[in-house]
C-alpha positions in Angstrom: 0.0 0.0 0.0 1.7 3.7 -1.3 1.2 6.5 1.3 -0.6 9.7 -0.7 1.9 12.6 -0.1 0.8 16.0 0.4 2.2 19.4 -0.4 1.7 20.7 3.6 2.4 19.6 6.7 1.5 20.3 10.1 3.1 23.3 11.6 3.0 25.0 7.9 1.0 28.3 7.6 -1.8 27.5 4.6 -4.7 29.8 3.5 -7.7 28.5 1.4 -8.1 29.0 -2.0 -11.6 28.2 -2.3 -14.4 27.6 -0.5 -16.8 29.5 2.5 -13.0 30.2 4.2 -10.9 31.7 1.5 -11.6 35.9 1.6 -7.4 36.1 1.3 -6.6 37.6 3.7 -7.2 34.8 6.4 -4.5 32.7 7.7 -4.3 29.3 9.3 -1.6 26.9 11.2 -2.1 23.0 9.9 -2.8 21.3 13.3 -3.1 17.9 11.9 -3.0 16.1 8.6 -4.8 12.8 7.3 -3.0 12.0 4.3 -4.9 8.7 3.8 -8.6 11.3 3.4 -6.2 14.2 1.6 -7.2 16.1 4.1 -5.8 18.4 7.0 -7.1 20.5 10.2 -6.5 23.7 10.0 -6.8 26.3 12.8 -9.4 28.7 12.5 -11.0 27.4 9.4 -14.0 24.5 8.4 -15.6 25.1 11.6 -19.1 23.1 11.7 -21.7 22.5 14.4 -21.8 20.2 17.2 -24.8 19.1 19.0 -23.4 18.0 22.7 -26.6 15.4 24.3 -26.9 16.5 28.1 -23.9 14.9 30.2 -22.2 16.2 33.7 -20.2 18.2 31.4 -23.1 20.2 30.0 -26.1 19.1 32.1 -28.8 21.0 29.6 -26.7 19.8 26.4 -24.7 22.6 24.1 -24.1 23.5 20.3 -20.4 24.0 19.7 -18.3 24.7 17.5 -15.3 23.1 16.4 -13.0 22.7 13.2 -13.0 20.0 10.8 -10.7 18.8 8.4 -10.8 20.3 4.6 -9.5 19.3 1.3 -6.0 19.7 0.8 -6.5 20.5 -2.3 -8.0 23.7 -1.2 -5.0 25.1 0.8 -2.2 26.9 -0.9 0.9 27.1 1.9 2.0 30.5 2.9 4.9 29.4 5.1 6.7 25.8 5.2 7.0 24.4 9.4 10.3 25.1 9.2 10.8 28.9 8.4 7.7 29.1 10.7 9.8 27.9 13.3 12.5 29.9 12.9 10.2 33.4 13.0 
């Protein structure tokens, strides 16, 4: 079985280059990448909604909401891990 390889990693700075999240301006670091899906988490963008059933946590139940992973193929990389590092 081949492993798909993708043009980011996490650490690297990316920005979306289509879709609800890509205005051009916005900015995100990769927190996670599943290269098996093509996909990655990015911070900050691809946020849906989460319906929480009650628990001790949240006695009434809640709506969060958190990010999900995106396309890769949607992300353009703004700064490689390793330069980010070094700023």
């Amino acid at each position: 079985m081949s492993r798909n390889k993708m043009h980011i990693r996490r650490g690297d700075i990316v920005k979306a280059i289509s879709g609800e999240d890509a205005d051009g301006k916005k900015t995100g670091k990769v927190l996670r990448v599943y290269p098996a899906q093509n996909r990655a988490l990015v911070e900050g963008f691809n946020f849906v909604t989460k319906h929480l059933r009650k628990s001790q946590d949240h006695p009434n139940g809640a709506i969060v909401q958190r990010e999900a992973p995106m396309a890769a193929s949607k992300l353009k990389v703004v700064t490689p891990a390793k330069k980010a590092e070094k700023d």
